[in-house]
N, CA and C atoms as a LAMMPS dump frame, in Angstrom:
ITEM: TIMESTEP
0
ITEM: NUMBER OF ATOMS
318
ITEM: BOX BOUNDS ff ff ff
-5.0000000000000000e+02 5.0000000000000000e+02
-5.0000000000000000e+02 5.0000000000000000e+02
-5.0000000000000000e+02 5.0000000000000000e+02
ITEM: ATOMS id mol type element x y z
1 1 1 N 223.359 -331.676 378.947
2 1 2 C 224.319 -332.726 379.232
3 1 3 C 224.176 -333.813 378.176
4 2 1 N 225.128 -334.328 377.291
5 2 2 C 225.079 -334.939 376.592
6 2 3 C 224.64 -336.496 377.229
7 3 1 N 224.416 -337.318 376.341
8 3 2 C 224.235 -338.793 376.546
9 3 3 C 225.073 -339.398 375.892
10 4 1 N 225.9 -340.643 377.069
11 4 2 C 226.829 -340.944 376.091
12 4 3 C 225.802 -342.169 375.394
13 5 1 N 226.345 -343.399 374.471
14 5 2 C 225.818 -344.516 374.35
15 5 3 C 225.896 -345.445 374.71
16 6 1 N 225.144 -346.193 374.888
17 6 2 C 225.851 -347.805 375.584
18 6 3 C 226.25 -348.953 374.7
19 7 1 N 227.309 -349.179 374.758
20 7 2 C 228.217 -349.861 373.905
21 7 3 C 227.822 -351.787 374.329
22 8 1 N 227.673 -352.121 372.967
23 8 2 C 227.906 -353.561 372.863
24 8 3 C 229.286 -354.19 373.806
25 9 1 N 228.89 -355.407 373.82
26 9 2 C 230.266 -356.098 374.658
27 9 3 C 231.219 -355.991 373.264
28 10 1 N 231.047 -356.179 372.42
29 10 2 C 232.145 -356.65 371.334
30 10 3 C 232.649 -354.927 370.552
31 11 1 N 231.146 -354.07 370.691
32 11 2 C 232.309 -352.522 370.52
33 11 3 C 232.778 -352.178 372.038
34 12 1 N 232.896 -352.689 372.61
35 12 2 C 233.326 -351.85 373.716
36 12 3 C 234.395 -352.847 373.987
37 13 1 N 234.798 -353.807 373.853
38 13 2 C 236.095 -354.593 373.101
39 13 3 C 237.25 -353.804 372.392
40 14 1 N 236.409 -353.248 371.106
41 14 2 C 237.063 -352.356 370.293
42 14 3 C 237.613 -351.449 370.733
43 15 1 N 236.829 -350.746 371.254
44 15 2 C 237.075 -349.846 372.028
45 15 3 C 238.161 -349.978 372.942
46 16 1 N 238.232 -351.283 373.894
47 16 2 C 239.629 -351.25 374.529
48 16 3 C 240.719 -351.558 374.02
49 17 1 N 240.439 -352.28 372.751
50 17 2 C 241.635 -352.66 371.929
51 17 3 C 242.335 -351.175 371.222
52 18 1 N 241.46 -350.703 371.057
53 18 2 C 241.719 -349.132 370.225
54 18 3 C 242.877 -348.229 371.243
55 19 1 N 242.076 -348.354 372.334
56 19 2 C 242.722 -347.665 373.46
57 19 3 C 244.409 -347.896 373.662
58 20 1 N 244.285 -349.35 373.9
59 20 2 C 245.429 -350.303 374.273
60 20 3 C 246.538 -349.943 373.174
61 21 1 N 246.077 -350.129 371.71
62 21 2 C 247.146 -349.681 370.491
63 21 3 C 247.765 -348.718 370.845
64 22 1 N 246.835 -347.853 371.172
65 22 2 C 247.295 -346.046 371.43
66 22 3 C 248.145 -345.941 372.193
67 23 1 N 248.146 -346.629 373.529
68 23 2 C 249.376 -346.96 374.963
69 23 3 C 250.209 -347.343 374.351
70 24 1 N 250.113 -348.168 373.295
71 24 2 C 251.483 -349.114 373.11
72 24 3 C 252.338 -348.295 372.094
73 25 1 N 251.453 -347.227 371.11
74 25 2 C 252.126 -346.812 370.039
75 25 3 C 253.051 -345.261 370.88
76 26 1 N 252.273 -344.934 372.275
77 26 2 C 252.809 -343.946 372.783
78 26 3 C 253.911 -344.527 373.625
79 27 1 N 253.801 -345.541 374.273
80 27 2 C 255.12 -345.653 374.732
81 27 3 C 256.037 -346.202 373.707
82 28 1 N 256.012 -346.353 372.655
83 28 2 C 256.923 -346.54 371.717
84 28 3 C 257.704 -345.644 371.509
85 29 1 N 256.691 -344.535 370.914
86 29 2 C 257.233 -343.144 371.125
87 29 3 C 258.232 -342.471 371.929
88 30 1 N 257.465 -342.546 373.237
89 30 2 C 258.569 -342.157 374.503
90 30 3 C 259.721 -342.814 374.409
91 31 1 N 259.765 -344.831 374.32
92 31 2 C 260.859 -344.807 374.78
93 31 3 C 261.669 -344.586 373.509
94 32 1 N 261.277 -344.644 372.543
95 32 2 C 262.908 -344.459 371.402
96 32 3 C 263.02 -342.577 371.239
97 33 1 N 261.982 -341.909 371.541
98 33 2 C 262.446 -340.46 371.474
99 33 3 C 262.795 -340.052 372.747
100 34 1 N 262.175 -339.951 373.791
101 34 2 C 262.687 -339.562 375.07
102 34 3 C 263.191 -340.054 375.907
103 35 1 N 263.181 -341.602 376.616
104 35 2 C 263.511 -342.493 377.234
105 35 3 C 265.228 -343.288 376.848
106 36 1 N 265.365 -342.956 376.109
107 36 2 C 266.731 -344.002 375.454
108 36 3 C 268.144 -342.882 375.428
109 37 1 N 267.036 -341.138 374.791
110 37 2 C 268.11 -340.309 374.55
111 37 3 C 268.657 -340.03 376.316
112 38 1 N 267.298 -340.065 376.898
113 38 2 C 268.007 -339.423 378.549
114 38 3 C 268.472 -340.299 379.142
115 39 1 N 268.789 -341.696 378.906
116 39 2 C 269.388 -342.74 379.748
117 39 3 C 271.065 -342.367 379.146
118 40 1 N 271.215 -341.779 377.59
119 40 2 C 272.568 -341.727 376.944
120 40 3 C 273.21 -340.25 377.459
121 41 1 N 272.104 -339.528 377.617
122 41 2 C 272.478 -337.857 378.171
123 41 3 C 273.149 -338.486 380.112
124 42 1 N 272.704 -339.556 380.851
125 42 2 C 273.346 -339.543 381.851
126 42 3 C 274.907 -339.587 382.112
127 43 1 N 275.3 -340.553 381.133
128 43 2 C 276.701 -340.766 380.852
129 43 3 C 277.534 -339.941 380.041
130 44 1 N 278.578 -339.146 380.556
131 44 2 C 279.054 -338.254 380.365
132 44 3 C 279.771 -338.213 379.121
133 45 1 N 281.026 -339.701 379.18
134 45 2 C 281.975 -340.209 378.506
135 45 3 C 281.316 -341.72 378.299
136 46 1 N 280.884 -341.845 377.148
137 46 2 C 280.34 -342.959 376.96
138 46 3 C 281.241 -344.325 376.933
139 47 1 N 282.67 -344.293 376.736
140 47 2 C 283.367 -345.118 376.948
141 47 3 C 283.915 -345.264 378.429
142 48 1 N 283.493 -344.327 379.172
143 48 2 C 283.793 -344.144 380.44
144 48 3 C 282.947 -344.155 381.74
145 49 1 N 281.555 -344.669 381.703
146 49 2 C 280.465 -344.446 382.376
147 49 3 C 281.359 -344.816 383.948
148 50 1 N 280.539 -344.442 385.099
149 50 2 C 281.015 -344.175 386.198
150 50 3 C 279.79 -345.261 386.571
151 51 1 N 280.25 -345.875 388.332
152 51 2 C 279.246 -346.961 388.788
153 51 3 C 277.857 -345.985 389.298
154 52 1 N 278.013 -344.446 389.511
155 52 2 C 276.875 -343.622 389.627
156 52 3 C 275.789 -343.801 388.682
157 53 1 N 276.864 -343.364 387.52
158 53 2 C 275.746 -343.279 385.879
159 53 3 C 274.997 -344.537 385.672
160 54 1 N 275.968 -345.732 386.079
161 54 2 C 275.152 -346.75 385.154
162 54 3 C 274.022 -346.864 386.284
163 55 1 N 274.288 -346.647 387.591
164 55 2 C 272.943 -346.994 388.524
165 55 3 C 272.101 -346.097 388.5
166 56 1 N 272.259 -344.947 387.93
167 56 2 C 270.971 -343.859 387.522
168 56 3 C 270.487 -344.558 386.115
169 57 1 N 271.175 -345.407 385.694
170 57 2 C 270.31 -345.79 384.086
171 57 3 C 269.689 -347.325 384.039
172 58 1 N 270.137 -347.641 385.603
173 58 2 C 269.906 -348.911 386.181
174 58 3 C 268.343 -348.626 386.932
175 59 1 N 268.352 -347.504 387.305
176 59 2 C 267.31 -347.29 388.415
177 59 3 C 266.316 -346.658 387.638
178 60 1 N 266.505 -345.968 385.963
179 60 2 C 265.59 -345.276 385.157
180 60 3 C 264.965 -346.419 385.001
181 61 1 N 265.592 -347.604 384.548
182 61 2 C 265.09 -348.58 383.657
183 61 3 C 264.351 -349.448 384.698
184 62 1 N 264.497 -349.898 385.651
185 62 2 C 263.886 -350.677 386.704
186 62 3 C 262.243 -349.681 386.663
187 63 1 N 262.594 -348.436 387.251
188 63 2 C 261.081 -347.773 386.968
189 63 3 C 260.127 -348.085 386.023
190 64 1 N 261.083 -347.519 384.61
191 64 2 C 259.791 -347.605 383.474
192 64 3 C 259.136 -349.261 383.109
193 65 1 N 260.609 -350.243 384.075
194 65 2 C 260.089 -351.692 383.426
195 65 3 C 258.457 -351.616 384.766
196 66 1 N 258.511 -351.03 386.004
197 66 2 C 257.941 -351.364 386.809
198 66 3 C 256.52 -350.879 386.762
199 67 1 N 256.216 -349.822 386.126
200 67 2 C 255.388 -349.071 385.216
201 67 3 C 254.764 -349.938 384.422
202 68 1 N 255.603 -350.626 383.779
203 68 2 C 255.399 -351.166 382.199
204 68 3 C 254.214 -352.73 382.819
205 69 1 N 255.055 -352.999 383.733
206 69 2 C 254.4 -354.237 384.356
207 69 3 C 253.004 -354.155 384.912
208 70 1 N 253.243 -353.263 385.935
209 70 2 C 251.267 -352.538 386.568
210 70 3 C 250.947 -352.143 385.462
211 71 1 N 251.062 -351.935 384.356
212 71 2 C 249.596 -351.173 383.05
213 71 3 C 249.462 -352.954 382.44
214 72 1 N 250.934 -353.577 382.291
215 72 2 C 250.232 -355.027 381.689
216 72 3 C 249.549 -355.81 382.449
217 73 1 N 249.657 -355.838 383.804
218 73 2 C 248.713 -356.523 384.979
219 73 3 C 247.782 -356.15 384.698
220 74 1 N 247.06 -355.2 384.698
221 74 2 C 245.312 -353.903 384.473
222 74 3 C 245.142 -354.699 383.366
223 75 1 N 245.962 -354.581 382.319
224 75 2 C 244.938 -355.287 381.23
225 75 3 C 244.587 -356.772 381.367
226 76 1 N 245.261 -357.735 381.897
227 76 2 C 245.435 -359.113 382.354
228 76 3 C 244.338 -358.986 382.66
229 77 1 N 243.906 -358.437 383.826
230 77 2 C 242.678 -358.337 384.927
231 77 3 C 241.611 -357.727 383.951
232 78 1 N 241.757 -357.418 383.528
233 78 2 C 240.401 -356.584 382.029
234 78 3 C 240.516 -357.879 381.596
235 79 1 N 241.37 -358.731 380.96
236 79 2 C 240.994 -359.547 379.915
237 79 3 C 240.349 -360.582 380.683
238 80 1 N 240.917 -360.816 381.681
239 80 2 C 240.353 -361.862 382.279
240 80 3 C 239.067 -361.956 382.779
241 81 1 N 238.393 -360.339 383.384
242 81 2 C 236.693 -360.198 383.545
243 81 3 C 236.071 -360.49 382.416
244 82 1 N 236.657 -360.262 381.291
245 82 2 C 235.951 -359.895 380.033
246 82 3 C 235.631 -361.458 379.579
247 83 1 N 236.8 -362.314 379.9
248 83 2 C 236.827 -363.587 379.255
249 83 3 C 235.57 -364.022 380.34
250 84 1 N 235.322 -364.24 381.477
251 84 2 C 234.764 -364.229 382.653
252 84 3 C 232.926 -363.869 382.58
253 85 1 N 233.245 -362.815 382.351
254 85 2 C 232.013 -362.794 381.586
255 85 3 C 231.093 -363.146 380.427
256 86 1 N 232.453 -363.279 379.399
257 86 2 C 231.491 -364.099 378.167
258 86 3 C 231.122 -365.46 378.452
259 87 1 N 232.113 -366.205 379.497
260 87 2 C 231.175 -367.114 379.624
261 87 3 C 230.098 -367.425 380.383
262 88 1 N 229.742 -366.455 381.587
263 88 2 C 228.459 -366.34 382.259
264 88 3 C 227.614 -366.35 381.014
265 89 1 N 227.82 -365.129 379.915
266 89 2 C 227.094 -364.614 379.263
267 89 3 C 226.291 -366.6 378.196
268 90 1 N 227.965 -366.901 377.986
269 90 2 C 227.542 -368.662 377.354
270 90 3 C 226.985 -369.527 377.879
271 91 1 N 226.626 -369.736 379.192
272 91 2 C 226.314 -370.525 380.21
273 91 3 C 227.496 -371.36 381.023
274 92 1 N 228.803 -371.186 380.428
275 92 2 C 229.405 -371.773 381.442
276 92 3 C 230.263 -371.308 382.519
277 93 1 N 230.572 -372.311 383.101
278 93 2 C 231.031 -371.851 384.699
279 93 3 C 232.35 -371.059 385.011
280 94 1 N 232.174 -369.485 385.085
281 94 2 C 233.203 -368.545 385.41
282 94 3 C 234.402 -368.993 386.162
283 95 1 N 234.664 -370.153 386.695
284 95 2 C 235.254 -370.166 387.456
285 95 3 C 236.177 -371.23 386.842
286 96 1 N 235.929 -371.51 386.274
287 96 2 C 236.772 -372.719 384.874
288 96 3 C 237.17 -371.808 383.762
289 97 1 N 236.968 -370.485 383.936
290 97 2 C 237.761 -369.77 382.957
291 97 3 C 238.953 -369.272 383.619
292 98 1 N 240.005 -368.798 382.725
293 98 2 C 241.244 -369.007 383.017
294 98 3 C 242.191 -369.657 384.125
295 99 1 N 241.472 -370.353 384.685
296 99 2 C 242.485 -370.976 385.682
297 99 3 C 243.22 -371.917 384.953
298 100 1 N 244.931 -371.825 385.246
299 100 2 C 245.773 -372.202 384.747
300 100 3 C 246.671 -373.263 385.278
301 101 1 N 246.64 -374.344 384.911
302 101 2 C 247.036 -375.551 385.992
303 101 3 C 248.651 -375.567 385.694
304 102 1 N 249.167 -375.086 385.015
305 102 2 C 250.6 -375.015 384.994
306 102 3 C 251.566 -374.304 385.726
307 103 1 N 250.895 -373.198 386.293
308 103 2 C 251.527 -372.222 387.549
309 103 3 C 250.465 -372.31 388.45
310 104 1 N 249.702 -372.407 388.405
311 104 2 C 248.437 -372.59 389.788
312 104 3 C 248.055 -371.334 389.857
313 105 1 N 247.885 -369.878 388.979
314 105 2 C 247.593 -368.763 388.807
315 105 3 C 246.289 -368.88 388.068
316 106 1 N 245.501 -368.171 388.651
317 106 2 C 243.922 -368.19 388.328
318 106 3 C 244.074 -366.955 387.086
């Protein structure tokens, strides 16, 4: 059984940043190659879309935005332990990190 290694806070940073590129460069991917052509394949007569079509391209797009939102929340919540922790790690008080007095969102 292999061993993995134990990663520094700042490569294992990298490491999520590395990761994160990769999500972003793949859904790039998807949406201009697969995502854009099948929202145009719904509509039959493109000068003619029907109130069906546009709410199947209404209801594609609500998904992938809703998708899009829970993976950017996960990282929020990553950045925010991470920030959270470096400052335990500095001595100061976790709890004065990111709290945001302009929306009242911690």
């Amino acid at each position: 059984m292999a061993v993995l290694p134990v990663l520094t806070d700042p490569e294992s940073m990298d490491v999520i940043m590395e990761a994160e590129a990769n999500v972003v460069q793949g859904m790039a991917q998807f949406l201009c190659s697969t995502f854009v052509p099948s929202l145009q394949e719904i509509v039959v007569i493109p000068a003619e879309p029907t109130v069906n079509q546009v709410t199947a391209q209404v209801t594609a797009i609500k998904t992938l935005l809703c998708g899009y939102v829970a993976k950017e929340c996960a990282m929020a919540d990553l950045v925010k332990a991470i920030a959270k922790k470096t400052a335990v790690d500095n001595g100061v008080d976790p709890t004065v990190v990111c709290a945001c007095s302009c929306n009242g969102a911690e």
